[in-house]
N, C-alpha and C positions, 0 to 999 in steps of 0.2 A: 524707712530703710530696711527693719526688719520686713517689711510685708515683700518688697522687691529680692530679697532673698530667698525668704519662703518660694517664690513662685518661679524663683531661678534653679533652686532644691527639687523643685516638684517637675520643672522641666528636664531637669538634668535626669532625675528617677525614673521621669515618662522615656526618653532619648532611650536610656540604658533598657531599659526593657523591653524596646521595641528593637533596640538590636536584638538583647538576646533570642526573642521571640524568633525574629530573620534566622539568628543563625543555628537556633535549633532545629526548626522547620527543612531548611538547608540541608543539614547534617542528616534529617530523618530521609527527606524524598532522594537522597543520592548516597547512600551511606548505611543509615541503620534496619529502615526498610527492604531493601535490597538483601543486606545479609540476611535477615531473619526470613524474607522469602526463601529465601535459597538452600539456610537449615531446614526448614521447616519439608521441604522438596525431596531435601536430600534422607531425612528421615522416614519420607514413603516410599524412597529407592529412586528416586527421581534427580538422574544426575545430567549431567551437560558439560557444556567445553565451559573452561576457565573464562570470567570474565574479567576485563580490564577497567581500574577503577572510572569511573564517568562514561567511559569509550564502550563497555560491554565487550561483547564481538563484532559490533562492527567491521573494525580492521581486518580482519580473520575473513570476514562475508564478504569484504571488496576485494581482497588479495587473491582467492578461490575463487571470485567471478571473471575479474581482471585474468588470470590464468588460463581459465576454461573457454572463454570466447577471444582471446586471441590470436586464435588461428582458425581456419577454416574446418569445419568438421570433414569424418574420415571417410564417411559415408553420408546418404540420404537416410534419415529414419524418424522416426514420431517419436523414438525415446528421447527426449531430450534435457532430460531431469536431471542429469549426470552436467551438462552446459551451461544452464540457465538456474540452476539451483544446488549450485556441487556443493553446499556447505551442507546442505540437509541429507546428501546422499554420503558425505563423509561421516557426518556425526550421529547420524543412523545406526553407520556399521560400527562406530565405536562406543554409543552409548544407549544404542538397541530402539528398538520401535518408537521408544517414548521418552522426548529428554524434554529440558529446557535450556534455552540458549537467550541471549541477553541483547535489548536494541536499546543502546545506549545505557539506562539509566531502569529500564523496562522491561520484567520477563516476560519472555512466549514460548508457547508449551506448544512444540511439534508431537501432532498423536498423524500415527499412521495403522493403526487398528482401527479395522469398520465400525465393528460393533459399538466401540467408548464412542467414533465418532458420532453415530446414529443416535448414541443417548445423550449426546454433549450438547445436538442442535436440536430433540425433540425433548427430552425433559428438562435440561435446563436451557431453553433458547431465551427464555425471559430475563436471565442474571446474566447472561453471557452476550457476547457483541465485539464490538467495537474498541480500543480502548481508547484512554483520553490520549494518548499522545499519535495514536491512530489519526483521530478525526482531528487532530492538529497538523498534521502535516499534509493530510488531505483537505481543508478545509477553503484551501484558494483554488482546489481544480474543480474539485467536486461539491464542495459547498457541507452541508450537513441536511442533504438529503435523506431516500431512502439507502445508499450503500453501506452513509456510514452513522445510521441511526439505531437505537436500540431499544431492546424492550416494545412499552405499549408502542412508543412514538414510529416504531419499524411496523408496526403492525395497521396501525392509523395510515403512516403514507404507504403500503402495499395496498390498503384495501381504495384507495383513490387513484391508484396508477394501472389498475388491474385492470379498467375497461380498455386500454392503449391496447393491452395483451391478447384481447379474444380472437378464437379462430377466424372470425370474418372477417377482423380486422387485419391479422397479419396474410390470409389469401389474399388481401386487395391489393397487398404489396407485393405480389406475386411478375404481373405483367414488367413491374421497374426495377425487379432485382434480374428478371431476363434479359432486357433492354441495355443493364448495364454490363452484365457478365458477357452476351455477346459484342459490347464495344471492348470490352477487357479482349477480348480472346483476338479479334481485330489489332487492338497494340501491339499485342504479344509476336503475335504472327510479322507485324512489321519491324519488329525491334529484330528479333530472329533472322529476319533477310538483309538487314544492314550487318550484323556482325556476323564474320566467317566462323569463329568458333559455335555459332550458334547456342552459346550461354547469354542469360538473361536475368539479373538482379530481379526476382517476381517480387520483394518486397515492398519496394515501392508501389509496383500494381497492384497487389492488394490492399495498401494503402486506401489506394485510389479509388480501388474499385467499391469500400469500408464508406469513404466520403462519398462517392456518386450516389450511393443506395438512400443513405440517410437525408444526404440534401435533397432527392426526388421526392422520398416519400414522404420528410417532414416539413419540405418547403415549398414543396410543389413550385409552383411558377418563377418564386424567387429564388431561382436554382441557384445562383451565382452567388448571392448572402449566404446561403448554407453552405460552400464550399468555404468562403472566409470565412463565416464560423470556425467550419471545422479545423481547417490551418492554425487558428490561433491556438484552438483546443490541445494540436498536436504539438505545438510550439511550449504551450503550459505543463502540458503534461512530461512533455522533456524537463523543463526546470525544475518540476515540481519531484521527476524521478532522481535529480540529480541532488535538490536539497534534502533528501529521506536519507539518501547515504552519506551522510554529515551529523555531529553531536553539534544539536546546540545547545545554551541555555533557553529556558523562559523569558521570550522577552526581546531576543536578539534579533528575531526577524521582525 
């Protein structure tokens, strides 16, 4: 009897400590970490928009996206940073060249200075990268390749991917990026004569024209498999851009 005890004491003492372990753990990766990054930031002058506890800025990043591309732009132009990135071009002006702002539970450090930038990716490119919740949310489109690999392991697959790159190899791809830009220019031209106002949604054709290149050049004959590839890639990569703008736990997807 007492030994059945004993071992119901020792489980109860194990239970109890593997909570608290969880909920210290818990309380550190969303809670105490976070603040002491954020003193410690704040003490080199390095400030940022408020974050929301669990949520960061998120909210703030969708609400100013949501904003900015809901209407059609005022004009044609290549600035487009102000539309597709208005939270960086607001908290720029209010918290100057170099802030830090919060993705979820996560800081990241907007630098728009060349110079820190050129020493952020040439003397520290080996400590720097990727982060983990980075290559967790990319990890179902893109995998843990080279984009979102770091350190030696970035250096190992660039130097294996690199003969794909050589100049004689991308001139060969020369003849099927013509082939397909003049069938492009062909659409265009027929889409234009069916509509009186002669506007023409070109994102889709470039789309298209993105999959035609890659499916000739990396499928060669089985052209028609590399365009379903690609569809589904674009199909993933929608879900995948829609689950990155969401908090979740560890664990929920």
């Amino acid at each position: 009897m007492e030994m059945v005890t004993m071992v119901a004491i020792t489980a109860g003492v194990l239970f109890l400590h593997f909570i608290i372990k969880v909920l210290h753990e818990t309380l550190s990766c969303y809670w105490f970490i976070p603040r002491r990054i954020k003193s410690i930031m704040e003490k080199q002058g390095v400030s940022g928009p408020p974050p929301r506890f669990l949520f960061g800025n998120l909210p703030e990043m969708a609400a100013l996206i949501g904003k900015s591309t809901s209407g059609d732009m005022d004009s044609v132009s290549h600035d487009i940073v102000g539309r597709l990135l208005p939270h960086f071009v607001a908290w720029s002006e209010q918290h100057g060249k170099r802030f830090i702002y919060w993705n979820g539970t996560e800081p990241r450090m907007c630098l728009t200075e060349t110079g820190m930038i050129k020493k952020l990716l040439s003397k520290y490119s080996t400590i720097s990268g990727k982060s983990w919740q980075q290559q967790q949310g990319a990890q179902h489109f893109i995998g843990r390749g080279l984009l979102m690999a770091n350190g030696r392991e970035w250096y190992h697959r660039r130097h294996i991917i690199a003969p794909a790159f050589t100049g004689e190899k991308l001139k060969s791809y020369a003849a099927s990026m013509v082939e397909c830009s003049l069938e492009l220019m062909g659409r265009l031209e027929r889409s234009m004569a069916e509509k009186e106002d002669n506007e023409v949604e070109i994102g889709e054709h470039m789309t298209r024209l993105t999959a035609d290149i890659i499916s000739r050049t990396e499928f060669g004959g089985d052209y028609q498999k590399g365009m379903q590839i690609f569809h589904l890639l674009t199909h993933l990569q929608h879900l995948c851009a829609q689950a990155t703008r969401r908090f979740c736990f560890p664990g929920s997807r």
